[in-house]
C-alpha positions as CSV (number, residue, x, y, z in Angstrom):
1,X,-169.6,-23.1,-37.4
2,X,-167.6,-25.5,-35.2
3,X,-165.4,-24.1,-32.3
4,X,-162.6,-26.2,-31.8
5,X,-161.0,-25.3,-28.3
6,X,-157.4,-26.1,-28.1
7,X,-156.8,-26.8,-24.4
8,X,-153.2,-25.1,-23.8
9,X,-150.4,-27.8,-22.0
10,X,-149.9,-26.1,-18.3
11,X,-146.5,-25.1,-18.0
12,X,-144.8,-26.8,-14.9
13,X,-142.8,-24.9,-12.7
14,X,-140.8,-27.3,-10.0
15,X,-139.5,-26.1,-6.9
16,X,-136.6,-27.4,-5.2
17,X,-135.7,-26.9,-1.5
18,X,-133.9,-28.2,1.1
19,X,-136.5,-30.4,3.7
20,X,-136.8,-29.1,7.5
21,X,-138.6,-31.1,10.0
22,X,-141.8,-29.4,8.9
23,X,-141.6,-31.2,5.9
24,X,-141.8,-35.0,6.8
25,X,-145.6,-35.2,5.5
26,X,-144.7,-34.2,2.1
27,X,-141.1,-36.2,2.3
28,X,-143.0,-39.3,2.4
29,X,-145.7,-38.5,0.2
30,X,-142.8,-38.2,-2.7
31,X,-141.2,-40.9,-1.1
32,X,-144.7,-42.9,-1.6
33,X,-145.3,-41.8,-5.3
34,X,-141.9,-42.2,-6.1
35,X,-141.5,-45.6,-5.3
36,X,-144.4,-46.9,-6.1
37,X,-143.4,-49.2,-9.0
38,X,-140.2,-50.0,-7.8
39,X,-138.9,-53.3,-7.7
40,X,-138.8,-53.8,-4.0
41,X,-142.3,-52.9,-2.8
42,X,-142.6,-50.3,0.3
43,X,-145.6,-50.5,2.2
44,X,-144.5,-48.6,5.8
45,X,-146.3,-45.9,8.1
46,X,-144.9,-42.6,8.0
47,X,-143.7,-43.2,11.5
48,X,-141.8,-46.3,10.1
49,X,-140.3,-44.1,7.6
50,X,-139.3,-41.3,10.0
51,X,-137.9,-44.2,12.3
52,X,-135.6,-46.5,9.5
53,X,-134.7,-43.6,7.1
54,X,-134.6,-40.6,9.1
55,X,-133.3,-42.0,12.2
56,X,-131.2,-45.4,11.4
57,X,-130.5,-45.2,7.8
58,X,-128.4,-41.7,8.8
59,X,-130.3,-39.4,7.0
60,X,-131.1,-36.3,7.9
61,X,-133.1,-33.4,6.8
62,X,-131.3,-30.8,6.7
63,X,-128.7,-32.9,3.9
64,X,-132.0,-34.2,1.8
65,X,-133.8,-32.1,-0.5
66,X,-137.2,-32.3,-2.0
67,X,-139.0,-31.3,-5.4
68,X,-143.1,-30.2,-5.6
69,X,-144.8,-29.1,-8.0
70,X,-146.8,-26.0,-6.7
71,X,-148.2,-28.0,-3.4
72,X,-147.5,-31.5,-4.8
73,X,-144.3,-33.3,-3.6
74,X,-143.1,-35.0,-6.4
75,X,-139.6,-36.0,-5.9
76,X,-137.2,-36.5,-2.9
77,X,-133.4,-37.2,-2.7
78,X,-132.5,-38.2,0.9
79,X,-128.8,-37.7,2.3
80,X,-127.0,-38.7,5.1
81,X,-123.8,-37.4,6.0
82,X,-120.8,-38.9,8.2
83,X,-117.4,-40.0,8.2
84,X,-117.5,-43.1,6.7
85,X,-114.2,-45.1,7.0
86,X,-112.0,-42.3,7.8
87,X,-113.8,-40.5,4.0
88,X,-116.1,-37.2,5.2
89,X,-119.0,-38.7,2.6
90,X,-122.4,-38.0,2.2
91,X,-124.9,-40.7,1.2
92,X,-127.8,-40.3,-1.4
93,X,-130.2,-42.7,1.0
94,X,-133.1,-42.6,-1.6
95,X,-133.5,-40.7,-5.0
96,X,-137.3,-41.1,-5.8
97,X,-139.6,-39.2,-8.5
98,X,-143.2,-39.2,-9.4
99,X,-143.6,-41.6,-11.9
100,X,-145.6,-39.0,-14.0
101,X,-142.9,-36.2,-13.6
102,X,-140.1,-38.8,-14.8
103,X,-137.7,-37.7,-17.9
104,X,-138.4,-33.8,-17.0
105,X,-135.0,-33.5,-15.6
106,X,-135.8,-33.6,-12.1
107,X,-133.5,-36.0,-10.6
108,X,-131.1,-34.1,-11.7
109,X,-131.4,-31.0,-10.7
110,X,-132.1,-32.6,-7.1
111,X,-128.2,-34.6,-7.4
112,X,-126.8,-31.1,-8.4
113,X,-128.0,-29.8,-4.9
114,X,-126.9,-33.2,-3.7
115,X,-123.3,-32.4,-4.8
116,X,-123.3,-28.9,-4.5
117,X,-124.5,-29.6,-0.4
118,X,-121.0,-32.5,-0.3
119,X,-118.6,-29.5,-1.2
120,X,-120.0,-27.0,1.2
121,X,-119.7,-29.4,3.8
122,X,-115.8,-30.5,2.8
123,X,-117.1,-34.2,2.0
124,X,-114.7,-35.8,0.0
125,X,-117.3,-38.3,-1.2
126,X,-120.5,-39.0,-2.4
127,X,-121.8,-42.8,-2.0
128,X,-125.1,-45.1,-2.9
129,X,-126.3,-48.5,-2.8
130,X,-128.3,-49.5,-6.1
131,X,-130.3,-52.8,-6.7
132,X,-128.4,-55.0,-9.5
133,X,-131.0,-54.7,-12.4
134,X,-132.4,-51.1,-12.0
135,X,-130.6,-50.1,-14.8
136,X,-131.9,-47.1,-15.8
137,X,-131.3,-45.5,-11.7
138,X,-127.5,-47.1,-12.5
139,X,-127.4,-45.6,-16.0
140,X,-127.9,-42.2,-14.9
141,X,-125.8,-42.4,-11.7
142,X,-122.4,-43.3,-13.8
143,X,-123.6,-40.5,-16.2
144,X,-123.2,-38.6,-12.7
145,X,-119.4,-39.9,-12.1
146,X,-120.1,-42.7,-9.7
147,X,-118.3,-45.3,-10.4
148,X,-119.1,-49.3,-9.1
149,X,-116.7,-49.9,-6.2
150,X,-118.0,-53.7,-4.3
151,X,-121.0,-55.6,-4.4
152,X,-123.3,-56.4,-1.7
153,X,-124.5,-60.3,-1.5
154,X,-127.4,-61.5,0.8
155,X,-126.9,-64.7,2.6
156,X,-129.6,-66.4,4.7
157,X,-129.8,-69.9,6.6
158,X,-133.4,-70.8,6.9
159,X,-133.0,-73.5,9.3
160,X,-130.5,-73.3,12.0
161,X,-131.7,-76.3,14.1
162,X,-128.9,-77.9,11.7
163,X,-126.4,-76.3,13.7
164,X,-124.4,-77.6,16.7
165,X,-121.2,-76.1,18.7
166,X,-118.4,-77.8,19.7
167,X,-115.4,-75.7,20.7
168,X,-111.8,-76.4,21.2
169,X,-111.1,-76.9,24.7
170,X,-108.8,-74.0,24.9
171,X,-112.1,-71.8,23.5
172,X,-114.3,-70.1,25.7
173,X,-117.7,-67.9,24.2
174,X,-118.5,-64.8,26.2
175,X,-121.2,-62.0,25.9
176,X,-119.2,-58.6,25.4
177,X,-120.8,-55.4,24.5
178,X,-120.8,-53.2,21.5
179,X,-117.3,-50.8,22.3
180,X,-115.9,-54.3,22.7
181,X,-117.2,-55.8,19.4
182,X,-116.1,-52.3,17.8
183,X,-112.3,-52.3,19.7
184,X,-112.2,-55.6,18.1
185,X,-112.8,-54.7,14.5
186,X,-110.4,-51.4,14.7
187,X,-108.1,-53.4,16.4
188,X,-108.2,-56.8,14.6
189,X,-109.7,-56.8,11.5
190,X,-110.5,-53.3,9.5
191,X,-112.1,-54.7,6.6
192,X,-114.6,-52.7,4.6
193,X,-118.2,-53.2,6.0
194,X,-121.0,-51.7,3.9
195,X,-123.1,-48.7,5.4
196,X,-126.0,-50.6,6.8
197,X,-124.0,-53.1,8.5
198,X,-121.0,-50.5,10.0
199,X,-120.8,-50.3,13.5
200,X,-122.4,-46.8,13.5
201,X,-125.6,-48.0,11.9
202,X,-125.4,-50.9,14.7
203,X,-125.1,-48.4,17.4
204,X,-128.8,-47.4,16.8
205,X,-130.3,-50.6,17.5
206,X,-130.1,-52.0,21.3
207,X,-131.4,-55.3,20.0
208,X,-128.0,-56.4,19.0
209,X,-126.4,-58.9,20.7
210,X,-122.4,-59.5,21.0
211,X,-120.7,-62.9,21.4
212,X,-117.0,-63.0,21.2
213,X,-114.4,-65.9,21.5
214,X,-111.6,-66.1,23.8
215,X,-108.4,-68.1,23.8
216,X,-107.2,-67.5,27.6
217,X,-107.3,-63.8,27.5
218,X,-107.3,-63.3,24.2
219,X,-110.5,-62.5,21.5
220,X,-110.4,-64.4,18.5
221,X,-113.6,-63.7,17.4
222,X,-116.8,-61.1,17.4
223,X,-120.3,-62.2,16.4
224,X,-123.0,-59.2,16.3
225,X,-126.7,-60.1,15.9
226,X,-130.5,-59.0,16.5
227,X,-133.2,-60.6,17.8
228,X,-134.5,-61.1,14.3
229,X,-131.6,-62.7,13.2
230,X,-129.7,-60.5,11.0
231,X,-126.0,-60.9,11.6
232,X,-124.3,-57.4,11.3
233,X,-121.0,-58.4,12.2
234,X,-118.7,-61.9,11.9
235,X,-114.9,-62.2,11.9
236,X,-112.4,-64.6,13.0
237,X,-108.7,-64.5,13.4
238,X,-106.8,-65.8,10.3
239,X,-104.6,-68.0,12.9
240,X,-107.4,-69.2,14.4
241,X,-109.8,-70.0,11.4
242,X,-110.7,-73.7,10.3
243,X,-111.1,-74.5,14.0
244,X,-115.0,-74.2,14.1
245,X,-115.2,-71.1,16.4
246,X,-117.2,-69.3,13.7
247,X,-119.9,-72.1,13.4
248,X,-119.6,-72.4,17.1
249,X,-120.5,-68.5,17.8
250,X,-123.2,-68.6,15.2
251,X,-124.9,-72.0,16.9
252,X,-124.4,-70.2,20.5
253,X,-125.9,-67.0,20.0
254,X,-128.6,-68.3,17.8
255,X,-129.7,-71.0,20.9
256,X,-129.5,-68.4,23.5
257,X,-132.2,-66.0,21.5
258,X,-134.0,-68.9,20.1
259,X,-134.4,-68.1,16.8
260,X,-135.3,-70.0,13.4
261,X,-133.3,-68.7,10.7
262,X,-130.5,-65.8,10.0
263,X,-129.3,-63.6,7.3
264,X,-126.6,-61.3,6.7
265,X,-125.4,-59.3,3.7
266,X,-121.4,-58.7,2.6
267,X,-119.0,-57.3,0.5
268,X,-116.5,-59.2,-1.7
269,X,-115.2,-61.6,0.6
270,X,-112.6,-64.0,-0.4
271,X,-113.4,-66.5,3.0
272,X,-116.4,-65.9,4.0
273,X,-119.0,-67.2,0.9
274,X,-117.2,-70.2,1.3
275,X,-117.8,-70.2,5.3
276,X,-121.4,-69.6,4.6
277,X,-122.1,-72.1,2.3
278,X,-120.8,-74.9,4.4
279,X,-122.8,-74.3,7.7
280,X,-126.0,-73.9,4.9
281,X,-126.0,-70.4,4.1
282,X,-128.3,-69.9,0.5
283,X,-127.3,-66.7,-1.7
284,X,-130.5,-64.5,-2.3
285,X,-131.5,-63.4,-5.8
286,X,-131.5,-59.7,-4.6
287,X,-127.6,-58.2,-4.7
288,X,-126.6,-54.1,-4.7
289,X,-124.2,-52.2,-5.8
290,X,-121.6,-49.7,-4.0
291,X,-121.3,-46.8,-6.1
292,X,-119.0,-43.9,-5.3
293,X,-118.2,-40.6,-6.5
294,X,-114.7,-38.9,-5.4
295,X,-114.7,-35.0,-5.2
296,X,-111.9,-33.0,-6.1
């Protein structure tokens, strides 16, 4: 007689709860497994991951949540909460399943605790950056109610040796520091900056350095950048624009640190793509979208 065993499918149960500093292990094990055929490849220490996403990205445990099955971390949804341009929001920093517990309905039921977490907290907001081409991550976020608000376009010079400064005679360049760059943009300019260039996320890093340009007394223009040549911040006055003081701050700071190349990413700009690609600048393949999601 043959005995035919039928092995029976183990149920999965998933259990959803909001992270506490003793859960950073499993945070970036599910942070690991989840992104570990993304597009953009991740290979960082969990150190490095406590540091950038934890720390500078604005996230925070107490506004992330994670999913395991019994002891197994297998998803994470990451959230960051601040005022961000005068809008209480909080930020999904990172939505990441197991690739073998996809399609079970797991993101989802880590988003409702996303949203549920926004109202309690009064945010009027919920907002996320998403790679141009992951369609299925953008698919199911506008199935969510985000909408696309702006694009984000990466810029980068690779040689900056091309680069010389020559200034009116009525232009001076100055090192200021970062509540002077910051008075600057309140004052003077305003424009939407996206999360990981605002001048919160710059006040975590005391690697940026601040350049301004003065007419007598007066600033005409802010440049912010690191030692490892990412621009955070540019603007020049309109009246004062066409005169090469944004060439001129770029070709300073970049002499004084000594550096090779530079990047920066933006928002829709109508000046500055233009301003880029004459001093050199290339556009990068890679481009995100804004996505937000207004709450009654």
């Amino acid at each position: 007689m043959c005995h035919i065993e039928i092995e029976r499918k183990r149920e999965i149960v998933i259990e959803y709860t909001q992270c506490t500093s003793n859960d950073i292990d499993d945070m970036f094990l599910a942070f690991n497994r989840g992104f570990s055929d993304y597009i953009i490849k991740f290979d960082i220490t969990k150190e490095r991951f406590v540091e950038l996403f934890l720390h500078i990205e604005g996230n925070s445990t107490e506004y992330s949540f994670i999913a395991r099955d019994g002891n197994k971390p297998v998803g994470i949804m990451l959230g960051g909460m601040k005022v961000y341009e005068g809008i209480k929001t909080l930020r999904c920093g990172t939505l990441a399943i197991d690739p073998l517990y996809r399609n079970q309905g797991i993101a989802q039921e880590l988003f409702e605790r996303h949203r549920a977490l926004a109202i309690e907290h009064g945010c009027k907001q919920l907002f996320l950056e998403v790679i141009k081409g992951n369609d299925k991550a953008i698919k199911f976020y506008l199935k969510q109610g985000y909408e696309i608000k702006n694009d984000i376009f990466y810029y980068q010079l690779k040689d900056v040796t091309k680069l010389n400064y020559s200034l009116p005679d009525s232009i001076e360049i100055k090192l200021i520091d970062f509540d002077q760059a910051k008075s600057y943009y309140m004052t003077n300019d305003g424009s939407h900056i996206n999360w990981q260039n605002d001048f919160d996320y710059q006040s975590h890093f005391e690697s940026i350095r601040y350049v301004a340009a003065f007419k007598q007394d007066t600033c005409v223009g802010v440049l912010g950048i690191n030692n490892a040549g990412k621009i955070f911040y540019i603007h020049v006055l309109e009246s004062h624009r066409l005169n090469g003081i944004g060439k001129s701050l770029v070709s300073y700071i970049t002499n004084k640190i000594n550096m090779t190349s530079i990047n920066l990413s933006i928002t829709k700009s109508d000046n500055l793509p233009c301003f880029l690609e004459k001093l050199g600048f290339s556009l990068q393949s890679l481009s995100q979208h804004e996505m937000y999601l207004y709450l009654d």
